[in-house]
C-alpha positions, -999 to +999 in steps of 0.1 A: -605-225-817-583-252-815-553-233-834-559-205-810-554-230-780-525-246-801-512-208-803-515-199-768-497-231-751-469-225-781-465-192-767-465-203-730-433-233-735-415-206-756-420-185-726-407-209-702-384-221-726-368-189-727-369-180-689-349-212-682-324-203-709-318-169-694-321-182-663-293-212-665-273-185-687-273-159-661-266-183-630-238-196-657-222-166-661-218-158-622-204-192-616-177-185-645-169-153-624-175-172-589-149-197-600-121-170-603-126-168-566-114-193-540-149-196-527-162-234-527-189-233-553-197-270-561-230-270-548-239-241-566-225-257-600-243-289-589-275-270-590-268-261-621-260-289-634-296-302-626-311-276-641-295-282-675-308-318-672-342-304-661-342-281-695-329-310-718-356-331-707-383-302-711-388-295-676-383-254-685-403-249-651-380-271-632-348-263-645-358-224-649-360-232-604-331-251-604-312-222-620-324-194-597-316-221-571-276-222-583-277-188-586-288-180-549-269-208-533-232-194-559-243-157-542-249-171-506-214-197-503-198-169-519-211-135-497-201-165-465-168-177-479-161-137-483-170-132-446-151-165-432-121-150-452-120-121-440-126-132-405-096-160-412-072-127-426-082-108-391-072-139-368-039-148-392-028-108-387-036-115-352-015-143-351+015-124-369+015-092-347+016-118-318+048-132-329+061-102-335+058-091-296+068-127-291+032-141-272+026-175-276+001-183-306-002-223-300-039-218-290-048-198-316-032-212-344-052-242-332-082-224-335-075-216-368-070-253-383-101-262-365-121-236-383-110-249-416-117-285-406-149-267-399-154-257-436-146-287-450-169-304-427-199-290-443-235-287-430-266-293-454-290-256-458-319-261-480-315-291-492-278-287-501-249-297-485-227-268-487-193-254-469-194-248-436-183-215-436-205-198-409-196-218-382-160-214-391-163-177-393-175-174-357-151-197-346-122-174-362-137-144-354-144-150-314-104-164-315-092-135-330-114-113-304-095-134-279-062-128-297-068-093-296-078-088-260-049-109-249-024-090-265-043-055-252-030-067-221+000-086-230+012-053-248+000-033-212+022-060-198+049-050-216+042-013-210+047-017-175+075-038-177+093-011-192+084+017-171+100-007-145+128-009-161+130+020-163+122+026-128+149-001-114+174+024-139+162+057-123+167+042-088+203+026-097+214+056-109+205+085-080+232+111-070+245+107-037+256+071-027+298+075-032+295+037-048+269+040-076+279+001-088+272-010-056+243+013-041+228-001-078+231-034-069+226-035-034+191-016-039+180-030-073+191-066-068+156-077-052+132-057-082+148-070-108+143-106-095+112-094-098+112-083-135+121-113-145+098-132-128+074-107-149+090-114-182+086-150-173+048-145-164+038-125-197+060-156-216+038-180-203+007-163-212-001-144-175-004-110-185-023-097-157+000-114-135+028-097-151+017-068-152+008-065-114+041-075-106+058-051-127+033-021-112+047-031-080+088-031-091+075+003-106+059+017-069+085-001-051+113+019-066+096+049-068+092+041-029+126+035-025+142+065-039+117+085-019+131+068+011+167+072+000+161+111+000+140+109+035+165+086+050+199+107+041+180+136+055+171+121+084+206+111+087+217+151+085+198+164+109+200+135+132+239+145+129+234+183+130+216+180+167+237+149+180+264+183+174+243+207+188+238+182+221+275+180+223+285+213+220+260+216+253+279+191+269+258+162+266+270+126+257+256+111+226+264+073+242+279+062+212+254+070+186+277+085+161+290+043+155+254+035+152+249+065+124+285+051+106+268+019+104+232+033+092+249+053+068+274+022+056+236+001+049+231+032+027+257+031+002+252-008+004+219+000-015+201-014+019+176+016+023+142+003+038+169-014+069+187+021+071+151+044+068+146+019+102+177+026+119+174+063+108+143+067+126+152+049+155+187+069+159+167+106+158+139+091+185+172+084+205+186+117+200+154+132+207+157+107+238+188+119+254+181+158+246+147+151+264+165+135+291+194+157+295+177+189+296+148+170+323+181+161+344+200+196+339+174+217+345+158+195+369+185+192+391+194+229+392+158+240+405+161+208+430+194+222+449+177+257+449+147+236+465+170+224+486+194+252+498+161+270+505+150+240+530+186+237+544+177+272+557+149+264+572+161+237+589+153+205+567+182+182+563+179+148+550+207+118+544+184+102+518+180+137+495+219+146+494+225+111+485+199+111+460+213+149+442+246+131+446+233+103+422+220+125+400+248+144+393+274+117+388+244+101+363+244+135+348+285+131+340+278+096+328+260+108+306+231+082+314+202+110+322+176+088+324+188+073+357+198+109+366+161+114+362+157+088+386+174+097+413+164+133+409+128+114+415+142+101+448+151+136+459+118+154+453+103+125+470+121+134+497+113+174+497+078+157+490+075+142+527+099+176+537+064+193+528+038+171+539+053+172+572+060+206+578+018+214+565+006+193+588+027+204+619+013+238+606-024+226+608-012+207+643+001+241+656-031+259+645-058+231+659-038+236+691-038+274+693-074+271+687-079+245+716-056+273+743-079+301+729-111+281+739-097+277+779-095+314+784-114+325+813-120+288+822-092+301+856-069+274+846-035+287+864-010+268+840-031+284+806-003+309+801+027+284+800+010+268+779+002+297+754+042+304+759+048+271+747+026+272+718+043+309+709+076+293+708+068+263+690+052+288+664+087+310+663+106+277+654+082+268+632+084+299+611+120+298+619+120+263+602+132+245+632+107+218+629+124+198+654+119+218+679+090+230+672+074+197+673+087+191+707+072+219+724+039+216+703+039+184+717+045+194+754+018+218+747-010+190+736+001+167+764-013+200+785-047+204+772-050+169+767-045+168+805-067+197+811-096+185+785-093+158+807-099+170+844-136+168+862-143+205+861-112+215+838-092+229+868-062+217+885 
C-alpha cells in the first residue's frame, strides 16, 4: 500500500518536474528568438529567471507558472513593441515626406521623442513593470494621423497655389494689350502679392489660410481676364456708336479723350478702374444719343406745332425765344439743355391750348345762355346772337383775340339782361 502511495507521488513530481522543464525550455527558446529582435524583453527574461530558481529549489509547480508567465509576458512586449514600431515607422515616413514638401515637422518630431521617453518610462501590468509601449504607440499613431491630415491640406495648399500661378501666368500673358511686360505687371502686380503672402501662410503651418487666399488669386484672375475681354468690347462698340452719332451730326463732348484714357488704364494692366470707366463712357453715349434724338426730333414736331398755331393766330415772345434756345443747344451739342428749353416751348403751346378750350367752352355756355332768351321779346337778342356768330368765326378762324373781345361784349349783354326785373329793356 504504502509503495503504491510512494509510486503514485513519484509519478506526480516526475510529472511536474517535467512540465516545468518543458515549460522553462520552451519560454527559453522564444526568448533566444525574442532577443534577435529589438523588442525590450527584460521582464520576460526576468520571469524566467525566477522560474529557474523556482525549479532548482523544487518548486516544479511554481516555476512550471513562472515559465508560462515569461512566456506570455516575451509574446505580449513583443506583439506591443511590434505595434509601437510600426506605428513609430508610420509617423517617421510622415515626418520625411513632410520635409520633402518642405512643412514644418518641429511639432511632430517632438511628439516622436516624447513617445520614446514614453517607453522607457514604463508602467507595471500584472505584476511586472514592463515597457511602455502602448501608450507610446497611441501617442505616435494620433501624431502621425495629425501629420497626415496636415499635409492632406498643406499638399491642397500647394495645389491651389499652383493653379494660381498658373492663373496669374494665363492672365499676364492674354493677347491683345500692345505692352504684354507691362499689361503683366500692371494687372498681376496685386495677385502675386498675394501668392506670396500664401506661400508665407502654408510656411508657417496655415494651410487653410493659404489655400483660401490662393482660391481667391485663382478667381480673381480668372475674373480679371473675363473683364479684360468684356471691357475691350465695351470699349469697341462704345467707339463704333460714338461714330455712328457723329456721322448723324451729333457731338460726342469730348468723349473720345475720355476713351484714349480708359483704353491707356488698359494696357497699364489697370482693368477693374477701366471695366468702370468703360461702363460709364457707353451710359454717356447712350446719354447723348438719347438726348440728341429727344432734342432733334423734338424740336422738329414743336415748329410744325407751332407754324400750325401761327396760322391760327397764336403768337407768343416766350415760345420763339424758347425754340431759339433750343436750337442753338442743339449746335452746342449740349441736348440736354436743348431738351430744356424745348420744355419751355411746349409749356407755352400748353397754356396756347388751355386757353383756346376754355374760350371754346366760354363761347358754347354763352350760345346756350342767347338760345334760352328766345321768345323772352328782348329787342337787342339779335345783336347779341351777331355778336356771338362772329366771335365764333374768329374763333374758328384762330383769332382768339378777337374773339374774346366780342364773346365778352356778348356776356356783358346777358349779364345785363339776366339781370333786369322782368328780363326786358
Amino acid at each position: 500500500m504504502d509503495n503504491a502511495r510512494a509510486t503514485s507521488v513519484g509519478i506526480l513530481r516526475a510529472s511536474k518536474v517535467r512540465n516545468a522543464e518543458e515549460a522553462i525550455g520552451q519560454s527559453e527558446g522564444l526568448l533566444t528568438v525574442l532577443r534577435l529582435t529589438q523588442a525590450d524583453i527584460k521582464p520576460a527574461e526576468d520571469a524566467l529567471q525566477v522560474a529557474k530558481r523556482f525549479f532548482d529549489s523544487n518548486q516544479f509547480s511554481k516555476a512550471f507558472h513562472a515559465a508560462k508567465k515569461a512566456e506570455s509576458l516575451a509574446i505580449t512586449l513583443d506583439e506591443r513593441f511590434g505595434g509601437y514600431q510600426k506605428a513609430a515607422k508610420a509617423l517617421q515616413s510622415r515626418i520625411d515626406s513632410m520635409r520633402r514638401l518642405g512643412l514644418r515637422t518641429e511639432e511632430l518630431e517632438t511628439l516622436l521623442g516624447r513617445a520614446e521617453k514614453k517607453v522607457l518610462s514604463g508602467i507595471w501590468d500584472s505584476g511586472a513593470f514592463v515597457p511602455n509601449y502602448l501608450e507610446a504607440r497611441v501617442l505616435v499613431e494620433r501624431a502621425e494621423q495629425e501629420g497626415r491630415a496636415f499635409q492632406e491640406r498643406a499638399e491642397k495648399a500647394s495645389n491651389s497655389i499652383f493653379l494660381a500661378e498658373l492663373a496669374i501666368e494665363s492672365l499676364g500673358e492674354m493677347k491683345g494689350p500692345a505692352d504684354p511686360e507691362r499689361f503683366a505687371e500692371g494687372a498681376a502686380s496685386e495677385l502675386e502679392e498675394s501668392l506670396h503672402e500664401a506661400t508665407r501662410q502654408l510656411a508657417l503651418g496655415d494651410a487653410e489660410g493659404a489655400t483660401k487666399v490662393a482660391s481667391e488669386i485663382d478667381a480673381k484672375a480668372t475674373l480679371l481676364k473675363n473683364l479684360y475681354l468684356d471691357t475691350t468690347k465695351s470699349f469697341d462698340a462704345t467707339e463704333a456708336q460714338m461714330s455712328y452719332l457723329r456721322g448723324e451730326g451729333v457731338l460726342t463732348n469730348g468723349l473720345e479723350a475720355d476713351i484714349k484714357i480708359a483704353r491707356d488704364m488698359v494696357e497699364k494692366g489697370r482693368i477693374e478702374a477701366a471695366s468702370a470707366m468703360a461702363a460709364r463712357l457707353r451710359k454717356e453715349v447712350d446719354v447723348i444719343g438719347n438726348a440728341y434724338r429727344k432734342a432733334t426730333t423734338g424740336i422738329a414736331d414743336a415748329e410744325v406745332l407751332y407754324a400750325r398755331l401761327q396760322r391760327e393766330g397764336f403768337h407768343s415772345y416766350e415760345a420763339d425765344v424758347a425754340l431759339r434756345d433750343t436750337r442753338r443747344s442743339i449746335r452746342e451739342g449740349n441736348y440736354a439743355r436743348a431738351i430744356e428749353h424745348l420744355e419751355r416751348a411746349l409749356h407755352a403751346f400748353g397754356r396756347r391750348t388751355n386757353a383756346r378750350e376754355a374760350l371754346g367752352r366760354a363761347i358754347e355756355e354763352a350760345r346756350k345762355r342767347a338760345q334760352f332768351l328766345r321768345g323772352s321779346g328782348l329787342t337787342f337778342l339779335p345783336d347779341i346772337q351777331e355778336v356771338l356768330t362772329r366771335a365764333e368765326h374768329e374763333f374758328r378762324q384762330g383769332n382768339f383775340v378777337g374773339s374774346s373781345e366780342d364773346l365778352r361784349i356778348a356776356t356783358v349783354l346777358l349779364d345785363q339782361v339776366t339781370r333786369a326785373p322782368d328780363g326786358k329793356n
